[in-house]
N, C-alpha and C positions, 0 to 999 in steps of 0.2 A: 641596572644593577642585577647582575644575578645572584639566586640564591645555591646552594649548596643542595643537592639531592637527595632525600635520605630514602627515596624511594626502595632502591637496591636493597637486595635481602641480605646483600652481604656489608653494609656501612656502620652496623653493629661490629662487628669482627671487627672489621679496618679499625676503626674508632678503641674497641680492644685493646689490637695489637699496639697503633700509634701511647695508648697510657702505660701497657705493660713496660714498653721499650722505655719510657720517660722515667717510667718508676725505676725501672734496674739502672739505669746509670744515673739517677739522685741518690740511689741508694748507695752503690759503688763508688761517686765521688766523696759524699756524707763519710761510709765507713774510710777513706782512703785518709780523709783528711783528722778526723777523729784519732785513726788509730797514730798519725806523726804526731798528734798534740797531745794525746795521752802517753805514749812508750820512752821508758826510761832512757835515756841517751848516756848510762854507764858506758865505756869501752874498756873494760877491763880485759888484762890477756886472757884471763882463762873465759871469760864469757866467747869472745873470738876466736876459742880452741874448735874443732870440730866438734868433739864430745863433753860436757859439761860434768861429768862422772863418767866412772867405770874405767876398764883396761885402754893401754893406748893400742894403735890400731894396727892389727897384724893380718895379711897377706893371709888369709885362707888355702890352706894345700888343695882343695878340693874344686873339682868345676861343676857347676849344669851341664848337662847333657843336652845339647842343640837339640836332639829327636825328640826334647821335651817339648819343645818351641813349636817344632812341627809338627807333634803328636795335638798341641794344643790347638794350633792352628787351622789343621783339618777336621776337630770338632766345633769349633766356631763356625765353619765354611757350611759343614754339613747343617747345621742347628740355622744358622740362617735362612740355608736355603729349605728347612724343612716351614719355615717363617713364611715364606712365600705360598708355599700349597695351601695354607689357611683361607685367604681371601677364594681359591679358586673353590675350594672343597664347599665354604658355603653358598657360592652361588652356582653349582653347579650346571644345575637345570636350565639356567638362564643364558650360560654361553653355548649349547647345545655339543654339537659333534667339532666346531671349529675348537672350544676350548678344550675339547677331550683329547685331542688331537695334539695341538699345543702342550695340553702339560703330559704327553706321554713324551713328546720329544724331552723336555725339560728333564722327565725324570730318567731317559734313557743318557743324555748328556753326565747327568749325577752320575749312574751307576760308572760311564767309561770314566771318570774322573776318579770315582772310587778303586775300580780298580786297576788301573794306572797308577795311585798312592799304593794297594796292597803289594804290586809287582816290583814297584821300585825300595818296596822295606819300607816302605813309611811310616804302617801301623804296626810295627816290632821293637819292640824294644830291648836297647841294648845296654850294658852298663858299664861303666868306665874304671877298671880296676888295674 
């Protein structure tokens, strides 16, 4: 019969992860089942309206602007990718010329991407009137 190894440095973690994972789905069935046995089972019509107060619901004349989406989205892009030069910047010294090398390509990939958005209008904003 064998035994179980706890030798490994990492059987701590495992053993972790295996009770965290047990715990959220006791927890998530517990709340699932609690919240059908406590919640009031009225079906009144106005509970089944969309809005339970206020005006009813009128079609907005006005739109979002797409270029907001993609104004937004190319600051996400950027702010990510500036996420990534962290790890390199603190270990600098340690990847020598091969990682200096490496994040100059990266950051010259950035710049063409950038201004490929600036050429095509990306970061201009336009308003819809």
């Amino acid at each position: 019969m064998e035994h179980i190894s706890t030798a490994n440095p990492y059987f701590g973690v495992f053993v972790l992860f295996v009770l965290t994972f047990g715990a959220f789905i006791a927890t998530t069935v517990i709340a699932r089942l609690a919240s059908r046995a406590l919640a009031k089972k009225d079906t009144e019509k106005i509970k089944l309206s969309v809005y339970e107060c206020g005006p009813e619901i009128t079609r907005q004349p006005n739109r979002i602007s797409p270029q907001f989406y993609l104004f937004a989205l190319l600051f996400i892009l950027f702010d990510v990718e500036i996420v990534f030069m962290f790890p390199w910047a603190v270990d600098f010294t340690l990847l020598g010329w091969f990682g200096f090398a490496e994040m100059l390509m990266f950051i010259l990939l950035l710049a063409i991407g950038f201004v490929y958005a600036w050429k095509k209008g990306a970061l201009e904003w336009h308003n819809i009137r």
